[in-house]
N, C-alpha and C positions, 0 to 999 in steps of 0.2 A: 729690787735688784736681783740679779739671776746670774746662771752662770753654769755651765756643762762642763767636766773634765773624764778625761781618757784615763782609766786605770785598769791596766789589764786588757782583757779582753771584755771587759765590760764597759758602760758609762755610767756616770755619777751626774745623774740633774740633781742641782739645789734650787732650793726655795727662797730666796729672803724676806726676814718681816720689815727690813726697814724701812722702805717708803710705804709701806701699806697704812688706811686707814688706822685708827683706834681699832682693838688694840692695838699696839707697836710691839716688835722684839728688833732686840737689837744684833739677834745671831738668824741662823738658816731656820724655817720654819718645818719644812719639808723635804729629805733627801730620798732620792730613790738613787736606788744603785745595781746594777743588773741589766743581763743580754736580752733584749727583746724583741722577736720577731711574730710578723701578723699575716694568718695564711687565707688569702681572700678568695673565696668562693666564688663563681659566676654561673652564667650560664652560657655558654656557647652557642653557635646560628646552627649547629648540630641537635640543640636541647640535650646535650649531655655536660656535665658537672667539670668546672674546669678549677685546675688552684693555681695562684701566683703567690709568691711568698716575697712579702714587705720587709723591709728593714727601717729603723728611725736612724737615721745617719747621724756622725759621731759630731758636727757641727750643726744639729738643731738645733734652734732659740729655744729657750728656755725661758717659760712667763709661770704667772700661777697670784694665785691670794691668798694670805695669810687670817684665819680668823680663828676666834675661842673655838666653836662648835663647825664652823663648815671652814672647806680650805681647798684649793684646787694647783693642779701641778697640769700645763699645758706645754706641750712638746711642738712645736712649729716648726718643719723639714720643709723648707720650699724647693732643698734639690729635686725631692721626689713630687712636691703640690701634695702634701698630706698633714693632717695634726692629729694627734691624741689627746685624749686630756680626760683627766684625771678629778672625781669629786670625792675628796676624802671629808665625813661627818665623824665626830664626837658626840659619845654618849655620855653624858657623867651623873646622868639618874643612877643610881643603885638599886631601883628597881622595876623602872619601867623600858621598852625597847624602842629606841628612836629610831626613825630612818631605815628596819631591819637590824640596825645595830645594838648587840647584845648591852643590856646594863653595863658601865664602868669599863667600856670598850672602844674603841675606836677601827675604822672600816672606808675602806673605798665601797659607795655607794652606787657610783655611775662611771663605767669608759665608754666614751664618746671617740670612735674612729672617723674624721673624715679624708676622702680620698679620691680617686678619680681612676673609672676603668677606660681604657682607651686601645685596650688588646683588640685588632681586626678579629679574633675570633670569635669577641663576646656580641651577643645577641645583643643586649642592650648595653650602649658604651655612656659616659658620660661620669657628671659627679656621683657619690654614693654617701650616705651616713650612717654607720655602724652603733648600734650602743647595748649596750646591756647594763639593766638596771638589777639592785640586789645588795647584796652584803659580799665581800671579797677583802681577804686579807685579813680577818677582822682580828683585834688584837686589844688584850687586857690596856688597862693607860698605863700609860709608865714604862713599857716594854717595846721594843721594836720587830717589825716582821721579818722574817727571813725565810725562804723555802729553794731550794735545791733546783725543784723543776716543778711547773704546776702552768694551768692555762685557762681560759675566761674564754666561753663563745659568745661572739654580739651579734645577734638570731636577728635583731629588726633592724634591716637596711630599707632606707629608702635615696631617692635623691637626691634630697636637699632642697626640694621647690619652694618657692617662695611664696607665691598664690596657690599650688597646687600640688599636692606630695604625692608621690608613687613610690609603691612597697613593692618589693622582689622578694616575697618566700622562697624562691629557691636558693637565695644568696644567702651567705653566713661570711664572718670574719672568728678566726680564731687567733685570740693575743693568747701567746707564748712565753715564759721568760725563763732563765737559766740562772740560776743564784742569786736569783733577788731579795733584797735588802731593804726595807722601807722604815724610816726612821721620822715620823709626826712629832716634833717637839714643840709646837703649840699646845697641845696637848697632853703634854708631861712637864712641863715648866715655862715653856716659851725660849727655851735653849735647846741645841743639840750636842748631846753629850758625847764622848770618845770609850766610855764604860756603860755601853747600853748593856742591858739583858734582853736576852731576844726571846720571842716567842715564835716556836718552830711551825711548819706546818703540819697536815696529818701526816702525808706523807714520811717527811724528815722523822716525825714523830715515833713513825714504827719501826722506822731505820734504826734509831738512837733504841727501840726496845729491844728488838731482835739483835741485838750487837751482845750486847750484856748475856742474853741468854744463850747465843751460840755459844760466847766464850766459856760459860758456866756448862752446859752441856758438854762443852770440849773437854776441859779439867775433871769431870765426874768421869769422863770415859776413860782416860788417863790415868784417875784412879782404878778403877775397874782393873784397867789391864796390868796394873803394875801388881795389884793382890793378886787377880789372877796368876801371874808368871810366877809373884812369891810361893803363893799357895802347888803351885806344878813343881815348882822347885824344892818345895821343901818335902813333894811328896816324896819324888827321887831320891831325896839323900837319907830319908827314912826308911824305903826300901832298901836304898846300897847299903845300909847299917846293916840291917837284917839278915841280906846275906853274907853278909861278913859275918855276922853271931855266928849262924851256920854253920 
């Protein structure tokens, strides 16, 4: 069971576990929540570098599986003939690294873009398959992701051939997203809670550090100036004494 809704200016794909194989949950498995757009590189009958920039429309299907360790979240946009899809793994060794993914963590593994170039100006037009393989998002169990702004390039496009694949090195797709939100509840109980604790990205990370430390830097100058003006001020009225003794 699946299901997309508009909130904001963003979309919220859910996952469900309920018709899924063993195991079963009986709530959303997987939420993604967040603006995502995909800036597809080509090549033009110029041989120079062209971008077009994707959107996943706000009534895409919405598919995906539900498992302990692996789980996937599939975006299917037939306005535009394109899908995304999503391989999220779980680690829950404590000390060994599965998939790339760190000990007692959890990470999208693989995005898989497919699409279809059909621009008169691309050298080569037809279907395309984007992916990039890796660790991304990667995040403690228990905890959900969240980051501000951040992006994924998927470097190996080919066709999509079925007898026979051709690669385009000069193509790239770069996924985008703007306040994204990822919440794997397989993975922290097989529920999706409304009191997550999130795990920030670097990014957001240094935002959240440099905040503190400007305001603290601020307050110290603040202080500064306030002794300093004491200390000017009190020189003054110890002079003006003085010539008043006079």
């Amino acid at each position: 069971m699946f299901r997309n809704l508009i909130f904001a200016l963003a979309v919220v794909y859910t996952v469900y576990g309920d018709d899924t194989p063993v195991p079963s949950y009986s709530t959303d498995c997987i939420m993604l929540n967040g603006t995502i757009s995909l800036s597809v590189n080509y090549t033009g009958t110029d041989d120079k570098s062209r971008t077009d920039t994707r959107k996943i429309s706000d009534n895409a299907k919405v598919s995906g599986t539900c498992g302990d360790k692996l789980s996937t979240l599939v975006l299917e946009d037939d306005d535009q003939d394109q899908v995304l899809t999503f391989t999220f793994s779980a680690n829950k060794d404590k000390s060994n690294k599965l998939n790339n993914i760190d000990p007692v963590h959890w990470g999208v593994t693989s995005i898989k873009f497919q699409y279809d170039i059909e621009e008169a100006s691309a050298k080569h037009q037809g279907e395309r398959v984007a992916t990039a393989v890796g660790s991304y998002f990667v995040t403690p169990l228990n905890m959900s992701y969240s980051c501000s702004k951040d992006m994924v390039v998927l470097v190996n496009v080919t066709d999509d051939g079925v007898n026979k694949t051709t690669t385009f090195p000069g193509e790239q797709v770069v996924f985008e997203e703007t306040g994204l939100t990822i919440t794997n509840g397989v993975n922290v109980s097989g529920t999706l809670k409304d009191d997550v604790t999130y795990h920030y990205c670097k990014a957001d990370q240094k935002i959240k550090d440099v905040v503190p430390i400007a305001v603290g830097a601020a307050l110290a100058a603040l202080v500064v100036i306030v002794l300093v003006a004491y200390l000017i001020g009190r020189r003054r009225t110890v002079t003006a004494g003085g010539y008043e003794r006079v």
